[in-house]
C-alpha positions in Angstrom: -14.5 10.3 8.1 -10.8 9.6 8.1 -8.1 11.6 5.7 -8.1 9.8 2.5 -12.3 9.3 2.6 -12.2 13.3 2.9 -9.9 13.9 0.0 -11.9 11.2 -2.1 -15.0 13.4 -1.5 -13.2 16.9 -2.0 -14.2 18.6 1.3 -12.0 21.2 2.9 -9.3 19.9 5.2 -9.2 21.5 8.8 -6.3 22.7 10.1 -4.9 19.8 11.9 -5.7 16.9 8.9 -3.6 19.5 6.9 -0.6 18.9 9.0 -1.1 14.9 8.4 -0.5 15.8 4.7 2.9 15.2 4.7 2.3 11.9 6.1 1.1 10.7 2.6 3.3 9.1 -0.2 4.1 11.3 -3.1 1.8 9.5 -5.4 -1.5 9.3 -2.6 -0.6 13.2 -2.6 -0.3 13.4 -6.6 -3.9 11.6 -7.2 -5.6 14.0 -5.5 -4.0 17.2 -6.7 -4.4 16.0 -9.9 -8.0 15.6 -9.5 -8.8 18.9 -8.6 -6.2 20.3 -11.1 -8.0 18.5 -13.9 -11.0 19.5 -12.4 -10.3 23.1 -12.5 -8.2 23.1 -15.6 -8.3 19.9 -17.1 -5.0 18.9 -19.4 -4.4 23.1 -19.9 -0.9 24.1 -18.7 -0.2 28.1 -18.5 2.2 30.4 -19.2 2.3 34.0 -20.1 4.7 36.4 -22.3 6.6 38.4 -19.8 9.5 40.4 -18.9 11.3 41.0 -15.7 12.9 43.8 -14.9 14.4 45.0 -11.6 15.8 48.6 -10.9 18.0 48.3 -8.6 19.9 45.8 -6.1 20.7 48.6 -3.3 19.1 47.4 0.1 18.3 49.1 3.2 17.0 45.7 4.8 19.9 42.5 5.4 17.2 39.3 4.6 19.9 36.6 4.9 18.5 34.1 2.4 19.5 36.8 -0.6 21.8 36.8 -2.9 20.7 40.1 -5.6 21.0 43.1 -3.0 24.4 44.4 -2.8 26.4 43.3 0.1 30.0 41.5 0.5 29.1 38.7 -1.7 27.6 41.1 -4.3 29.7 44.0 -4.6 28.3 44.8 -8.1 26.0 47.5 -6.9 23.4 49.5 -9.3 20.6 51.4 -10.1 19.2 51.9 -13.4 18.2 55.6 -14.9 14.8 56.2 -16.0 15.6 56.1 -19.5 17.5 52.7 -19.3 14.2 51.1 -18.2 12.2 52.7 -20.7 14.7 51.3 -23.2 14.3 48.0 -21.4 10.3 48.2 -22.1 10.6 49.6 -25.5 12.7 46.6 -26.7 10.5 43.6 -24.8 7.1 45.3 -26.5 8.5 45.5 -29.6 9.1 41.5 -29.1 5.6 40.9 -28.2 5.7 41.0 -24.4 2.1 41.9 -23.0 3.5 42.1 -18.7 6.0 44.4 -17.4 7.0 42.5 -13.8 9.2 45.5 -11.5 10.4 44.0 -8.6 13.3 46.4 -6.5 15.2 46.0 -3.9 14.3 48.8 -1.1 17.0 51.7 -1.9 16.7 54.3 0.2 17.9 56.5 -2.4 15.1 56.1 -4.9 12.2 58.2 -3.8 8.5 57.1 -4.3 8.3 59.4 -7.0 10.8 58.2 -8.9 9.4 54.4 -9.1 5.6 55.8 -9.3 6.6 58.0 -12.4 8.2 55.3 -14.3 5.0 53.3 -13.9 2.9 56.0 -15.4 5.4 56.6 -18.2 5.1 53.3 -19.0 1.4 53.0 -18.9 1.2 56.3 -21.2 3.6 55.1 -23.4 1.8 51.6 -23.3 -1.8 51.4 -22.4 -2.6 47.8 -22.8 0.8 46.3 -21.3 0.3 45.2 -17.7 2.2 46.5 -14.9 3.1 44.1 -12.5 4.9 45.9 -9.2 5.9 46.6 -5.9 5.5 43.6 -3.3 4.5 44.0 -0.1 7.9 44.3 1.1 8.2 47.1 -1.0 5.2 48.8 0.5 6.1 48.3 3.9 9.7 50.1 3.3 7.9 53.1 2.2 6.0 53.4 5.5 9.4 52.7 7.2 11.1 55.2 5.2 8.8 57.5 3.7 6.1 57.8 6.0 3.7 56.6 3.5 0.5 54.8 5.3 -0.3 51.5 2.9 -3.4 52.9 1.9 -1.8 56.1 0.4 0.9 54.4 -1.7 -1.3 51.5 -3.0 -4.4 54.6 -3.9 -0.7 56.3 -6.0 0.3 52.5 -7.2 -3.4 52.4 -9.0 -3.2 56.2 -10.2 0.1 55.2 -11.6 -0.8 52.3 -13.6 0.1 49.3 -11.6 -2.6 46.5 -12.5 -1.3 43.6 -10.0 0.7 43.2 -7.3 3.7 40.4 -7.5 3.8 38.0 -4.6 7.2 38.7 -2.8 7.9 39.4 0.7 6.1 36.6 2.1 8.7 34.2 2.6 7.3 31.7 5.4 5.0 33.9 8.0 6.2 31.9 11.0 7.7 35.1 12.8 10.6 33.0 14.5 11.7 32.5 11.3 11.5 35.5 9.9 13.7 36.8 12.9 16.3 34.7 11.6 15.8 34.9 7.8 14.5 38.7 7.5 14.0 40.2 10.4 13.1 43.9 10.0 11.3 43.0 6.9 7.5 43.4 6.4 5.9 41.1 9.1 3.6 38.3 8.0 0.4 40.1 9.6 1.5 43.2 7.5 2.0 41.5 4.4 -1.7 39.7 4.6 -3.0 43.5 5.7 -1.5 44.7 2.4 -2.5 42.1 0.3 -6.2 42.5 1.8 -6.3 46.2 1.0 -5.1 45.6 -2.2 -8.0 43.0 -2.9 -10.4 45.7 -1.3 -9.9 47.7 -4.3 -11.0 45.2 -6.5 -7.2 44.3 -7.7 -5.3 41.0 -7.7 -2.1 39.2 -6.5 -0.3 37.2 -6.2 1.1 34.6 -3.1 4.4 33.5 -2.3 5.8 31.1 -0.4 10.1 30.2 0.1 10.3 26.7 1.3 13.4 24.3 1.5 15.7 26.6 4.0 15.1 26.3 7.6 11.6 26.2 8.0 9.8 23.2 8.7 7.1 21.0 7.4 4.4 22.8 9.7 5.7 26.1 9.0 4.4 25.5 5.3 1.1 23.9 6.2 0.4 27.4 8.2 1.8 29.6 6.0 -0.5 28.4 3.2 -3.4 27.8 5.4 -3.2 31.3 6.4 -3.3 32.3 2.4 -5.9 30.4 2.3 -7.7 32.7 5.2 -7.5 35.4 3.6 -8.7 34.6 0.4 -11.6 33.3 1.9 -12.5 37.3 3.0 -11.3 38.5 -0.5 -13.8 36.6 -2.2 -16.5 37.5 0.3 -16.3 41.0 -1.4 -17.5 39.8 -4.4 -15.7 42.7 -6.0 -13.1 40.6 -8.4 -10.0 41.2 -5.5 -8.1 38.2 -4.1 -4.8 35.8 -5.3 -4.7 34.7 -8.4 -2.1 32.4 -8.0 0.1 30.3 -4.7 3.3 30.3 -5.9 6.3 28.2 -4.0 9.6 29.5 -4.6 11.7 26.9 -4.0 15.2 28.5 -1.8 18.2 29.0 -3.7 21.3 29.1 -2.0 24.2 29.9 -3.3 26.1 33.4 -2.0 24.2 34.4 0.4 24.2 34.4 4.3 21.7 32.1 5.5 23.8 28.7 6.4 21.2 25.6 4.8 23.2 22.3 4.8 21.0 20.3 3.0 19.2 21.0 -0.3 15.3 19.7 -1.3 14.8 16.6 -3.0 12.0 16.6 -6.1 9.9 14.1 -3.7 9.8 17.1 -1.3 9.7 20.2 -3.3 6.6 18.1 -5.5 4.9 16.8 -2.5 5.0 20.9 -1.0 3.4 21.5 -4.3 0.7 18.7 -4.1 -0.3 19.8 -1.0 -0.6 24.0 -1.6 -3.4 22.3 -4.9 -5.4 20.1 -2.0 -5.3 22.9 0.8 -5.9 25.8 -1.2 -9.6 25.5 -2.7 -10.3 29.2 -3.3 -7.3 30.1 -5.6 -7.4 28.5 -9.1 -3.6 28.8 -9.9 -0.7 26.7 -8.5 2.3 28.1 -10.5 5.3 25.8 -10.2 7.6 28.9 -10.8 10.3 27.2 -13.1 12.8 30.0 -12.5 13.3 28.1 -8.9 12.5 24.4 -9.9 14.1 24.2 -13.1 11.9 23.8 -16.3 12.4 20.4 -16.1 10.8 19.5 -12.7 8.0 22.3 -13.1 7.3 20.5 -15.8 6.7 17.5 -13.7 4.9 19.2 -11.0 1.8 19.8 -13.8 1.0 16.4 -12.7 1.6 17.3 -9.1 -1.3 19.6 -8.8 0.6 22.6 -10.3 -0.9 24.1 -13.9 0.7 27.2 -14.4 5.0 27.6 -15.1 5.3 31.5 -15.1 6.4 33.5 -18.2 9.4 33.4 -20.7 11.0 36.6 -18.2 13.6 37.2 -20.6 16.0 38.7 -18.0 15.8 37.8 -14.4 18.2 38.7 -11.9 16.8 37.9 -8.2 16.7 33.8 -8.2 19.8 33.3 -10.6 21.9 36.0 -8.2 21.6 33.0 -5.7 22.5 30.2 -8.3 19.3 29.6 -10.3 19.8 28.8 -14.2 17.1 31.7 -15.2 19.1 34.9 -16.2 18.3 34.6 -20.0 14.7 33.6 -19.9 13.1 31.3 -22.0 11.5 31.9 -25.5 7.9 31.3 -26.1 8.5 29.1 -28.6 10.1 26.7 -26.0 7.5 26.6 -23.8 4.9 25.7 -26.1 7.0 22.6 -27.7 7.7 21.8 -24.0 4.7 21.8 -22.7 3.0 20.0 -25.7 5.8 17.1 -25.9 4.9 16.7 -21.8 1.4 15.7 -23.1 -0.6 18.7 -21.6 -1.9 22.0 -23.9 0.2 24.7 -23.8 -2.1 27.9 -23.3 -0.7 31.3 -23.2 -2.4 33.8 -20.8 -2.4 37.3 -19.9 -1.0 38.3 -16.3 -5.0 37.6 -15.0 -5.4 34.2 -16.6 -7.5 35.4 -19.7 -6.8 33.0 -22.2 -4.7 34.3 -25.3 -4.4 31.3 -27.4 -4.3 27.6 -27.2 -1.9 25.8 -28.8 -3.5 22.5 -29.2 
């Protein structure tokens, strides 16, 4: 059986027919995403009510690709007090938002204590809004720094009120290029260890993956082969653990260190997306992340195998740092005239894809 009769019948591609993926034409690659999209959600495109908020932009790690953590091309260094993020919180609930996303940079002068006691004061305060926090990456600096095994700070993360873990860190797990992009960072075999003991204790996550600096084709195809791995074991425990979502983050890269000459085209970036929908069988969201595409092409990508655009986010400060249009969010009534105009049905969802409403 050849590599279009396997994608006509829907079986799992093995390792090598996933690197002749690329080999396809956009719209060979498009069909078939689109079948199993429709398949799995049919014309439905997601989005959820959120708001991002991010402490502080103090780093103890130099990742080259990043533009947010304070450093000669950001001098405008800051951490925010307790009080200004419950005043954050206060103001986005009050507007409706049902998911709290905290995503920090890894200060070394912010203790555990501090971060795991403004989860709980938001979860007290706020019983029903979802927490959404600390990446791998995040996790892995507290073992650097604090001493803290994974285990122990994910068991405090769950006492605190966190109900999902974000995605970030993962970058692309080849580890030559992490040596160039982030070295001294969380490791790709730690990041799938933390991810896997998060999923042990019945939680969810999410998956990144940054494509469109100095990685290749391959790099890709492995890096979301090996999401696909693990996800495979998650679901083995039958105890409602595993990703929720594979979310490509396309590279942004404006003012920061990492010297890309070229930029993606939409055939690439929509082809990278195609291809995470055919490869990845066991995770029922591809989110084409429009804080890194642009609203306009994530739009697009709904017919690329993607089904899911992320939230309104209201504030974000990580991708637009490094030239993205995204710092003021978009309003929920934007993405439901968007989506419906592009012919699909907007549905708003809650940070684990229980449906809210349709808007049909």
């Amino acid at each position: 059986m050849n590599l279009l009769q396997k994608l006509e019948s829907g079986e799992r591609l093995s390792k090598q027919e996933a690197f002749s993926l690329y080999e396809l034409d956009l719209f060979t690659l498009a069909k078939f995403a689109d079948k199993k999209r429709r398949k799995l959600h049919g014309n439905k495109v997601f989005f959820n009510v959120n708001r991002h908020i991010n402490p502080t932009n103090i780093c103890a790690d130099i990742c080259k690709f990043c533009a947010f953590s304070a450093h000669r091309k950001n001098e405008n260094a800051y951490t925010m007090s307790d009080d200004e993020i419950m005043r954050i919180v206060d103001e986005t609930v009050a507007r409706g938002t049902k998911e709290i996303h905290i995503v920090s940079s890894h200060n070394p002068f912010v203790t555990p204590q501090q971060y795991l006691g403004i989860f709980k004061a938001i979860k007290q305060k706020y019983p029903l809004l979802h927490i959404k926090a600390m990446t791998a990456a995040e996790i892995d600096y507290w073992r650097r720094k604090w001493k803290m095994s994974y285990e122990e700070t994910i068991g405090l993360m769950m006492q605190s009120g966190v109900d999902s873990m974000p995605g970030g860190g993962a970058e692309i797990f080849d580890e030559d290029v992490r040596d160039k992009i982030c070295k001294g960072k969380v490791s790709s075999e730690q990041w799938l260890q933390i991810h896997s003991l998060w999923h042990a204790r019945g939680r969810q996550s999410n998956a990144t993956m940054l494509f469109g600096h100095i990685e290749s084709r391959a790099h890709r195809i492995d890096h979301i082969l090996r999401i696909r791995a693990l996800q495979d074991e998650s679901l083995a425990r039958v105890n409602g653990g595993g990703f929720n979502a594979f979310i490509p983050l396309v590279y942004q890269r404006e003012n920061n260190y990492l010297d890309v000459k070229g930029f993606l085209g939409s055939v690439e970036i929509l082809k990278t997306i195609a291809i995470s929908r055919i490869l990845l069988d066991n995770v029922a969201h591809i989110k084409a992340y429009w804080a890194t595409s642009t609203l306009s092409l994530a739009l697009v990508a709904q017919d690329f195998g993607a089904d899911d655009l992320d939230g309104t986010i209201e504030n974000e400060s990580i991708q637009s740092s490094a030239g993205a249009g995204s710092k003021k969010g978009q309003s929920k009534r934007d993405f439901i005239d968007m989506i419906g105009t592009a012919g699909f049905v907007p549905v708003e969802r809650d940070s684990l894809y229980n449906q809210i409403e349709i808007y049909e």
